[in-house]
C-alpha positions as CSV (number, residue, x, y, z in Angstrom):
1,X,-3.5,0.4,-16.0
2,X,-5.9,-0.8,-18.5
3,X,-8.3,-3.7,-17.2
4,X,-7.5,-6.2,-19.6
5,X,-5.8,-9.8,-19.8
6,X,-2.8,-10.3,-17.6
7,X,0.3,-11.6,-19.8
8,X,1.7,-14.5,-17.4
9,X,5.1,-13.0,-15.5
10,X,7.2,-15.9,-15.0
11,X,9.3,-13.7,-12.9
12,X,10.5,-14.5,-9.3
13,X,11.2,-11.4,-6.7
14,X,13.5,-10.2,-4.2
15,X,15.4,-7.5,-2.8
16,X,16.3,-4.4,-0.5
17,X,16.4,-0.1,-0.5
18,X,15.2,1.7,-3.5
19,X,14.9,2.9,-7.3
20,X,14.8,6.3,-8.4
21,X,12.0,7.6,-10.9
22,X,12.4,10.0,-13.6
23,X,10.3,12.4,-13.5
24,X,10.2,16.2,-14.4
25,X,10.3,19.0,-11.9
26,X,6.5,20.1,-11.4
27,X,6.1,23.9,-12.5
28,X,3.9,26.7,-11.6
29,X,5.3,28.7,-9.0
30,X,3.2,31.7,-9.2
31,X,0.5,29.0,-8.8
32,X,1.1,28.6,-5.0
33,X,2.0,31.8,-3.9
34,X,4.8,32.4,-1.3
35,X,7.9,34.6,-1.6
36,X,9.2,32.6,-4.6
37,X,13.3,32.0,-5.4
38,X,15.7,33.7,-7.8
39,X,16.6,32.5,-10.9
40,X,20.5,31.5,-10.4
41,X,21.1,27.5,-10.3
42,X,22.8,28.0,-6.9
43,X,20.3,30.1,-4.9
44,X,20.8,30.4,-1.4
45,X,18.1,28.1,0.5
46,X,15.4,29.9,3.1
47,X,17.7,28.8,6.5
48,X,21.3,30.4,4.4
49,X,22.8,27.6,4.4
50,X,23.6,27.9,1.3
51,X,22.6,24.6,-0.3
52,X,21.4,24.2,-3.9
53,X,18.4,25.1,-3.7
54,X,17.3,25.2,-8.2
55,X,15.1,22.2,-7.8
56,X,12.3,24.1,-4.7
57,X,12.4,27.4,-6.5
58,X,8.7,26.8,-7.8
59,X,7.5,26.2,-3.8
60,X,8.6,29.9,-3.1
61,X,9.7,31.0,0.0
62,X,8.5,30.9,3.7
63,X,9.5,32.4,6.6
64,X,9.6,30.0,9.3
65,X,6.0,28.3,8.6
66,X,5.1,24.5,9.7
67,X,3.0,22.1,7.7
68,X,1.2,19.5,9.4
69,X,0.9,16.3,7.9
70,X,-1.2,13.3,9.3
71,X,-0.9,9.7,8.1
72,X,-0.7,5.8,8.8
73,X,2.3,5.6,8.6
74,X,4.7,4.2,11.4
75,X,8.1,3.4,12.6
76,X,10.5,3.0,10.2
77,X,8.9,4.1,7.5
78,X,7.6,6.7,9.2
79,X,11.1,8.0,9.6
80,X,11.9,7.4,6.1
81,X,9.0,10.0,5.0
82,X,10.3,12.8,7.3
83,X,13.7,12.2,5.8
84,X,12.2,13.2,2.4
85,X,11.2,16.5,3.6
86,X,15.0,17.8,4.8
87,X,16.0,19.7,1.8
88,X,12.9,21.1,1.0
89,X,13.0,22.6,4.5
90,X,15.8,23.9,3.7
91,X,15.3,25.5,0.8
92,X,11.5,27.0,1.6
93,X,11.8,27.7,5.1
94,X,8.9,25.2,5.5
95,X,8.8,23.1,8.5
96,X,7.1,20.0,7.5
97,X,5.2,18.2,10.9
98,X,4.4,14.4,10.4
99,X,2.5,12.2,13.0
100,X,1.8,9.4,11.8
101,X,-1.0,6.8,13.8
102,X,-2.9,3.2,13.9
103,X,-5.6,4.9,14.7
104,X,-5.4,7.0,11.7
105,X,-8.5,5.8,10.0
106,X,-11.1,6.7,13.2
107,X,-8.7,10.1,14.0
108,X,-8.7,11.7,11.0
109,X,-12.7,12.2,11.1
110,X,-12.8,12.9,14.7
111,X,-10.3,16.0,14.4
112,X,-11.5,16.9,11.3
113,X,-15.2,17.4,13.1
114,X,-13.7,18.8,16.2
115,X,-12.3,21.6,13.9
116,X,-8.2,20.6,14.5
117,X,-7.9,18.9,11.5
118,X,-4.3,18.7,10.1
119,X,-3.0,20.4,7.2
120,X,-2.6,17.5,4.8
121,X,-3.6,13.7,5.9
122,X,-2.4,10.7,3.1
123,X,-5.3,8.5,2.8
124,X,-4.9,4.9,2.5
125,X,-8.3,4.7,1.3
126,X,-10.3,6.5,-1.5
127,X,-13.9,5.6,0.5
128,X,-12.2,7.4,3.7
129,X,-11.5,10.3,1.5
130,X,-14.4,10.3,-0.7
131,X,-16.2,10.6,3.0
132,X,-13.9,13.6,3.7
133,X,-15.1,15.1,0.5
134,X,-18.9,14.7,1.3
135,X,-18.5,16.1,4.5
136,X,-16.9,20.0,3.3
137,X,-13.7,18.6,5.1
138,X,-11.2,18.7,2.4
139,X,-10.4,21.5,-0.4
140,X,-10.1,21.1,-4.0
141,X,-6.3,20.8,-5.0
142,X,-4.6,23.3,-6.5
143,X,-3.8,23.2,-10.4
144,X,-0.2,22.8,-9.9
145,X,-1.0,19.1,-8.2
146,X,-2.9,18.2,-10.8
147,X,-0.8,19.0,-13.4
148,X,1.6,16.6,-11.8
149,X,-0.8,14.1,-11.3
150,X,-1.8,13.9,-15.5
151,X,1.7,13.7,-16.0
152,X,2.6,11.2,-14.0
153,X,-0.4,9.0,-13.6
154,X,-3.1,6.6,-15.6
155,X,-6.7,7.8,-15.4
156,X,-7.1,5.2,-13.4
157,X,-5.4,5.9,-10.6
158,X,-6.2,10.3,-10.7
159,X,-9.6,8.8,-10.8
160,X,-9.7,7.2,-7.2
161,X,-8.9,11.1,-5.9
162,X,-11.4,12.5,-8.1
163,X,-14.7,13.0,-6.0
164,X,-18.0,13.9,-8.3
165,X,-15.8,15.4,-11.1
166,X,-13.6,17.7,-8.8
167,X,-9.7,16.7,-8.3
168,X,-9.0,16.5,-4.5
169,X,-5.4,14.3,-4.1
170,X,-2.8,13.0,-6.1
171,X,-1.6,9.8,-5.8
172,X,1.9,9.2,-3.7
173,X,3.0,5.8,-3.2
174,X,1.8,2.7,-5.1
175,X,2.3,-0.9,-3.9
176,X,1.7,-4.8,-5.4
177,X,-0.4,-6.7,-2.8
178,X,-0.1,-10.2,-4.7
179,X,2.8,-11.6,-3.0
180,X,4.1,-14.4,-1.2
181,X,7.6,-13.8,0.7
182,X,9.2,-17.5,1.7
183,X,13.1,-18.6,2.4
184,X,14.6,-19.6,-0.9
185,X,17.4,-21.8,1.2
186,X,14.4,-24.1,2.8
187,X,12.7,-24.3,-0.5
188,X,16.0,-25.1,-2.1
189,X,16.8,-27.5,1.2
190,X,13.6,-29.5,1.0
191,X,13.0,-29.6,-3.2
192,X,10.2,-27.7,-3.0
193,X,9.5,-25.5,-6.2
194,X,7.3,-22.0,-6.6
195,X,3.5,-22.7,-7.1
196,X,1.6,-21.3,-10.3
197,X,-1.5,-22.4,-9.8
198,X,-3.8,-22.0,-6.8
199,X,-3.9,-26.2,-6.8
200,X,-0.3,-26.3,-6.8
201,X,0.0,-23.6,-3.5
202,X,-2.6,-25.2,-1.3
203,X,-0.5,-29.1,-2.5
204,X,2.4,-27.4,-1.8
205,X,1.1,-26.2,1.5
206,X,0.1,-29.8,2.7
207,X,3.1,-31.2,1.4
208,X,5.3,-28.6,4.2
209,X,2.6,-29.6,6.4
210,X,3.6,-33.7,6.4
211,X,7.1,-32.7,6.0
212,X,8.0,-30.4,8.9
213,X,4.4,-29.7,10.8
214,X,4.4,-29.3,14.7
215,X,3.4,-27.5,17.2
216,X,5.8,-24.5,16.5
217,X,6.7,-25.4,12.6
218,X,3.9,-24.2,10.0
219,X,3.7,-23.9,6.1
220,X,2.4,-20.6,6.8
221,X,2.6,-17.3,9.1
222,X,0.6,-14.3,9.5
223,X,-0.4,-11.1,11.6
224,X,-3.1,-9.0,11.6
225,X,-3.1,-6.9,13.4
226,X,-2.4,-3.2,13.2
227,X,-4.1,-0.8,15.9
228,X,-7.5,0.8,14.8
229,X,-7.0,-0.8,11.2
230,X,-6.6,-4.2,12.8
231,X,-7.8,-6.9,10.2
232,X,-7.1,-5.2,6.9
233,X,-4.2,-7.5,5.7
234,X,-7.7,-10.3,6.0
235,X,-9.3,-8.6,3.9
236,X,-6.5,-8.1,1.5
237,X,-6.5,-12.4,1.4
238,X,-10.1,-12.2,0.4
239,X,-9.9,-9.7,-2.1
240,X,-6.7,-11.4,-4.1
241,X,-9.4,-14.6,-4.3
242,X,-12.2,-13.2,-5.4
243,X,-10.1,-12.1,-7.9
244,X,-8.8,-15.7,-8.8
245,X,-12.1,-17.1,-7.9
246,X,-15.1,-15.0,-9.2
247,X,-13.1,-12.3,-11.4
248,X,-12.8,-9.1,-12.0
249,X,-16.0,-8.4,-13.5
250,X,-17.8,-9.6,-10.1
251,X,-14.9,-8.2,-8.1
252,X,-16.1,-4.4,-9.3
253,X,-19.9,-5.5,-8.4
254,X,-18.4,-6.1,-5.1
255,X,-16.6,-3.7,-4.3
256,X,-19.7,-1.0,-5.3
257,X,-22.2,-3.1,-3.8
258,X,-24.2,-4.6,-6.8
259,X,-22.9,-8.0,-5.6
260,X,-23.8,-8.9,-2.0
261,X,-21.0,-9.4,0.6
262,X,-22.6,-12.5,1.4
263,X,-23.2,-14.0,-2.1
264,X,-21.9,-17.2,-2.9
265,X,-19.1,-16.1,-5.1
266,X,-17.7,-14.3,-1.8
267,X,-17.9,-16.9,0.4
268,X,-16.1,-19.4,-1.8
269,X,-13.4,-16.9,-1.6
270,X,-13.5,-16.3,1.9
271,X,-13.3,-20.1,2.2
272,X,-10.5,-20.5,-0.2
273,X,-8.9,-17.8,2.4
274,X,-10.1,-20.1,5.8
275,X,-8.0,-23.3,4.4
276,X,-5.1,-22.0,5.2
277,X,-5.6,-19.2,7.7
278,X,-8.3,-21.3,9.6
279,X,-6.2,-24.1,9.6
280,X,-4.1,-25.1,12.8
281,X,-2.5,-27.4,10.4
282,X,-1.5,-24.8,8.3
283,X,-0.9,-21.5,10.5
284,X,1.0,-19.8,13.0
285,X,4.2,-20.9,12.4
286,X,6.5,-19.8,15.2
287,X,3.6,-17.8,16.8
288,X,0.5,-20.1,17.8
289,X,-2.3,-21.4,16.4
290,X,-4.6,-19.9,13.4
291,X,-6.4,-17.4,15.8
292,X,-3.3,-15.8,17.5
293,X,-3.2,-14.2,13.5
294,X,-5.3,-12.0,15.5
295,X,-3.2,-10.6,17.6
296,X,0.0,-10.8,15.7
297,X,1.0,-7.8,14.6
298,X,1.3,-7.2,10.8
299,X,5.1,-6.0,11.0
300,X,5.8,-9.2,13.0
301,X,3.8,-11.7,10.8
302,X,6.4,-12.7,8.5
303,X,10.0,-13.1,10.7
304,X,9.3,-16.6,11.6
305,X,10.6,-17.0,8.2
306,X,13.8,-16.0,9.2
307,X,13.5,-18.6,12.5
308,X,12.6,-21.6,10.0
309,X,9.5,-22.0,11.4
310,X,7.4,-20.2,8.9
311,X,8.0,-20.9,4.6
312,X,5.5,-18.6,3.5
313,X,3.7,-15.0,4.6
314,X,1.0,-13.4,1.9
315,X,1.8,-9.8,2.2
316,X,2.6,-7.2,-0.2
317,X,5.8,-5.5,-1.8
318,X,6.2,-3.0,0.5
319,X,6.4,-5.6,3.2
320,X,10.0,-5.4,2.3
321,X,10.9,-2.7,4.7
322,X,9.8,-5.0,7.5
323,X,12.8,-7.2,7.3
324,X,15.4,-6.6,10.0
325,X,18.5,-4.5,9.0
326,X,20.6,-7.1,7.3
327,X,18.7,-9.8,6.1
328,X,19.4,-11.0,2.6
329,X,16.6,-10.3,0.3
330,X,17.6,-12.0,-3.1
331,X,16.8,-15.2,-4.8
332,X,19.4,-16.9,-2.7
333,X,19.3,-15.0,0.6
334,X,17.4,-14.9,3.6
335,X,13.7,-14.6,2.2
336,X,12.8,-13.4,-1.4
337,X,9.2,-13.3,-2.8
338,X,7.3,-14.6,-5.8
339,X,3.8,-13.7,-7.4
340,X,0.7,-15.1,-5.5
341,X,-0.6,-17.5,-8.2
342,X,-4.1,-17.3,-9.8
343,X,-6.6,-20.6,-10.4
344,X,-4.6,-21.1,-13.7
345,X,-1.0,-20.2,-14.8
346,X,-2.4,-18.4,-17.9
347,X,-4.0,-15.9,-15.8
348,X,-2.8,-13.8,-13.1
349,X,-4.6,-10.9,-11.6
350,X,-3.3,-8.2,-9.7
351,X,-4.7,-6.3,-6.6
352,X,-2.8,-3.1,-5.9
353,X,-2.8,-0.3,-3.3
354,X,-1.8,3.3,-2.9
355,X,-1.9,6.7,-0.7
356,X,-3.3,10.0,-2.1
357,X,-2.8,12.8,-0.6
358,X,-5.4,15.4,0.4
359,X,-5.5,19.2,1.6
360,X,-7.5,20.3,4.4
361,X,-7.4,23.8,3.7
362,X,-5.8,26.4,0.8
363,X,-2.9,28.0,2.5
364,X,0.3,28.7,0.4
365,X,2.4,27.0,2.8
366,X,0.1,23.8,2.4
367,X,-0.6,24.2,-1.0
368,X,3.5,23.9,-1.6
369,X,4.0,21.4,0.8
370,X,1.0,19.0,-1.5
371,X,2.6,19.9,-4.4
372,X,6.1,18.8,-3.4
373,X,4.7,15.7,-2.6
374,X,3.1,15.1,-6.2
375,X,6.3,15.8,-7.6
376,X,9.1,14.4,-9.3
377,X,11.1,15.6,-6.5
378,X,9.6,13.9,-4.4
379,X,9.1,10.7,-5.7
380,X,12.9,10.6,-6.5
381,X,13.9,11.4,-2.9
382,X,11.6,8.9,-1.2
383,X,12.1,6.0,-3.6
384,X,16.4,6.2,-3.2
385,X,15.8,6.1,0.9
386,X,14.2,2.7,-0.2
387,X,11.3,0.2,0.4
388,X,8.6,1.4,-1.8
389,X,7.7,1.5,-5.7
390,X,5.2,4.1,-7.3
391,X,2.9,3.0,-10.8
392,X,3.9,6.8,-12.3
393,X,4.5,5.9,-16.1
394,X,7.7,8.0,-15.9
395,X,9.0,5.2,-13.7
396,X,11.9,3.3,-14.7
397,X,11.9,-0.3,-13.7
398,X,15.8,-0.7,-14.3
399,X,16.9,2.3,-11.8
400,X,15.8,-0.3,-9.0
401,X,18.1,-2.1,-7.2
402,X,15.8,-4.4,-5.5
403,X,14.3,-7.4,-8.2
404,X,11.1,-7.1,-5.8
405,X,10.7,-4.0,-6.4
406,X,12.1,-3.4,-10.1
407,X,9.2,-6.4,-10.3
408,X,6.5,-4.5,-8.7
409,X,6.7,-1.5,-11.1
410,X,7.0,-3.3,-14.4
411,X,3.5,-5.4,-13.0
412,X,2.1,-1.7,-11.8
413,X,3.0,-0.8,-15.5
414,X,1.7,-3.1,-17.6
415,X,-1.2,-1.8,-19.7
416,X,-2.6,-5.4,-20.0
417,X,-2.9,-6.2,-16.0
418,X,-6.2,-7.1,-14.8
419,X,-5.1,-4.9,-12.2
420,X,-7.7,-3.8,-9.4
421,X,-7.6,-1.6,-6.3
422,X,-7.9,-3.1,-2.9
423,X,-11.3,-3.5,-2.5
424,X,-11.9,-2.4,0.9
425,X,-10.5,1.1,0.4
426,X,-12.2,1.2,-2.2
427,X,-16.0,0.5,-0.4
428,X,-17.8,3.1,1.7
429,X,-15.3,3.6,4.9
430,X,-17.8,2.3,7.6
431,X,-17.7,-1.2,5.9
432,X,-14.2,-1.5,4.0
433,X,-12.4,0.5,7.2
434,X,-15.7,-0.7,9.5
435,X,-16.6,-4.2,8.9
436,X,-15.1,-5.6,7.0
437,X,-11.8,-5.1,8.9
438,X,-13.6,-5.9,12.3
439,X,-15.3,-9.1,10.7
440,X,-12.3,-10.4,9.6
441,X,-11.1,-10.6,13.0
442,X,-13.9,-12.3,14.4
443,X,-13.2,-15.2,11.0
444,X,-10.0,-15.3,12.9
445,X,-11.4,-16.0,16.4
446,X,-14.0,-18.8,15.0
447,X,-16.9,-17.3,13.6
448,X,-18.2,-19.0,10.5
449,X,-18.0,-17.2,7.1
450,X,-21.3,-16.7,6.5
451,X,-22.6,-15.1,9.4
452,X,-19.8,-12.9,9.1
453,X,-20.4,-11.9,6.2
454,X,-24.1,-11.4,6.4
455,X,-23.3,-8.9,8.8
456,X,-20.7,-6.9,6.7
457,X,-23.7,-7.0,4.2
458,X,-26.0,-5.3,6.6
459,X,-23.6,-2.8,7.3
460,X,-23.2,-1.5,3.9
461,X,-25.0,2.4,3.9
């Protein structure tokens, strides 16, 4: 993604499951060690069951070994990973272990310094894993994942696992943050039309307010809350308007810390954020008022939508997977999506998100297992169980069959995006994971935005 001027997607969102990416089978068996395969295109998979096994033969072959893998991930789509890892099982004899936790963030360092550290963790954040880094926890990656990862990936985003000029993880999953699901029907029911301008939103927000407002029917819904890493979707509000409101050029002095958390350009932003989520006008539909956000969980924020008590939840594309089983995500179903407008319609910035996966040590089984999951293979088999998009370049937007998705990617892949990285995994991890996250909560609760954020500024190291 080049950081350049956004051409204006007039493009409206929507949809369920998956896409498939094309992408070539990573190579370099001898690379990562183990028995390695034959050479037939029917080769006998490590458990003799006789699958196809052509596609794993660069893994090798293990006898029976488990792979631990640590992550954020939960529930459904914690299921949905696993399922990815079947036939490579199969076919390398590798058991592959994942645990996925809320508390990943504060976890992950405390087994990592208690010496029980798993073999692989997926981190959310690049601070959390530069940390990791600076700390001697994690190993370099082999050359097999980084051959994937310049194949598959901008600069940009090899960068963020790049750590003082030495490759550490690839990136795995990619996701659009700057969306706004709502219920096409009501729209359609009450003539109301999809904002492009931030002006436009917030009059569109006041006019559901006068139209439908009560104690239990709001223009807006929202949770926050999410274990340890309670308050992050906050912090992804604030960082979508400073954005829109200071640009991107201040948005990367905040996010390294030349421009002050509590400068004036962030607080507008914050602010813009408060007058709707501080707003008991405004927010919870079919919840509570603006502070039981709080403790509303981020899987749950949205389905008021689906109640009609709720027309609109900021969250991103992969909050697609949170709909019940059976809900109609199209342009005229249940609930559909469209882009989170910017301060003009000329100009629309993007904030995206990703995982990156890192090694905690150098054994062949794990060094397989990390660069499965930079692969081709991979990516294929976890985008066609559904619910998530990647910004690999080999992507191809068509081969989705969800338009909020298919959307996602050609946004993720447009070279002219003033596209930037969610700002809080970005920052060191004891204020973007630390402070930020925990201040954002006490917003919520009724503490004013400056002294809030006065106090995320004297956190930063």
């Amino acid at each position: 993604m080049k950081m350049l001027k956004h051409r204006r997607t007039r493009v409206l969102l929507a949809g369920t499951a998956g896409l498939a990416l094309v992408l070539g089978a990573c190579g370099g068996a001898d690379d990562l060690g183990g028995g390695g395969g034959g050479g037939s295109d029917t080769e006998t998979d490590a458990t003799g069951s006789g699958a196809d096994c052509s596609a794993f033969e660069e893994y090798g072959t293990f006898d029976g070994e488990t792979v631990t893998v640590f992550s954020s991930i939960r529930e459904v789509e914690a299921d949905q990973l696993q399922d990815t890892f079947e036939a490579f099982t199969e076919c390398t004899g590798i058991t592959v272990e994942h645990n996925g936790s809320g508390e990943f963030e504060q976890q992950v360092v405390v087994q990592a310094e208690g010496g029980n550290a798993p073999d692989i963790a997926i981190f959310p954040q690049p601070g959390l894993l530069q940390r990791m880094v600076a700390d001697g926890h994690l190993v370099p990656a082999p050359d097999t994942v980084e051959a994937n990862a310049d194949e598959g990936w901008s600069e940009d985003w090899k960068a963020y696992g790049t750590v003082d000029g030495e490759f550490y993880a690839a990136p795995l999953m990619s996701s659009v943050k700057s969306f706004v699901w709502y219920s096409p029907s009501a729209f359609e029911e009450n003539g109301y039309e999809v904002p492009e301008t931030w002006d436009e939103l917030m009059a569109l927000t006041e006019q559901i307010s006068a139209d439908h407002g009560s104690e239990t029917v709001k223009p807006w819904c929202q949770g926050i809350e999410s274990g340890g890493a309670t308050g992050w979707p906050a912090t992804d509000w604030i960082e979508d308007l400073v954005l829109r409101s200071a640009g991107a050029e201040a948005y990367d002095q905040w996010v390294t810390g030349e421009l002050a958390f509590n400068s004036p350009e962030i607080v507008e932003a914050v602010d813009m954020a408060g007058a709707i989520l501080k707003n008991d006008d405004y927010t919870n539909g079919g919840i509570g008022d603006s502070r039981s956000i709080a403790t509303t969980s981020f899987n749950d924020g949205g389905l008021p939508i689906l109640e009609g008590n709720c027309f609109m939840h900021r969250q991103a594309s992969f909050y697609e997977a949170q709909w019940p089983e059976g809900t109609d995500v199209s342009p005229d179903g249940d609930v559909f999506a469209f882009y989170l407008p910017g301060v003009t319609a000329e100009e629309a910035p993007l904030l995206v998100a990703g995982e990156f996966v890192g090694a905690f040590n150098d054994e062949e089984a794990t060094q397989a297992v990390q660069a499965f999951m930079s692969s081709g293979e991979w990516a294929n088999t976890r985008v066609e169980i559904g619910g998530v998009v990647s910004a690999n370049r080999a992507v191809d937007p068509e081969a989705a069959s969800s338009d909020v998705l298919r959307l996602a990617i050609e946004l993720l892949q447009d070279e002219n995006a003033v596209a930037r990285f969610d700002g809080s995994d970005l920052m060191p991890s004891e204020v973007g994971a630390g402070s930020f996250w925990t201040g954002m909560v006490e917003w919520i609760n009724g503490a004013d935005t400056q002294g809030v954020l006065d106090t995320v500024e004297q956190s930063w190291p």
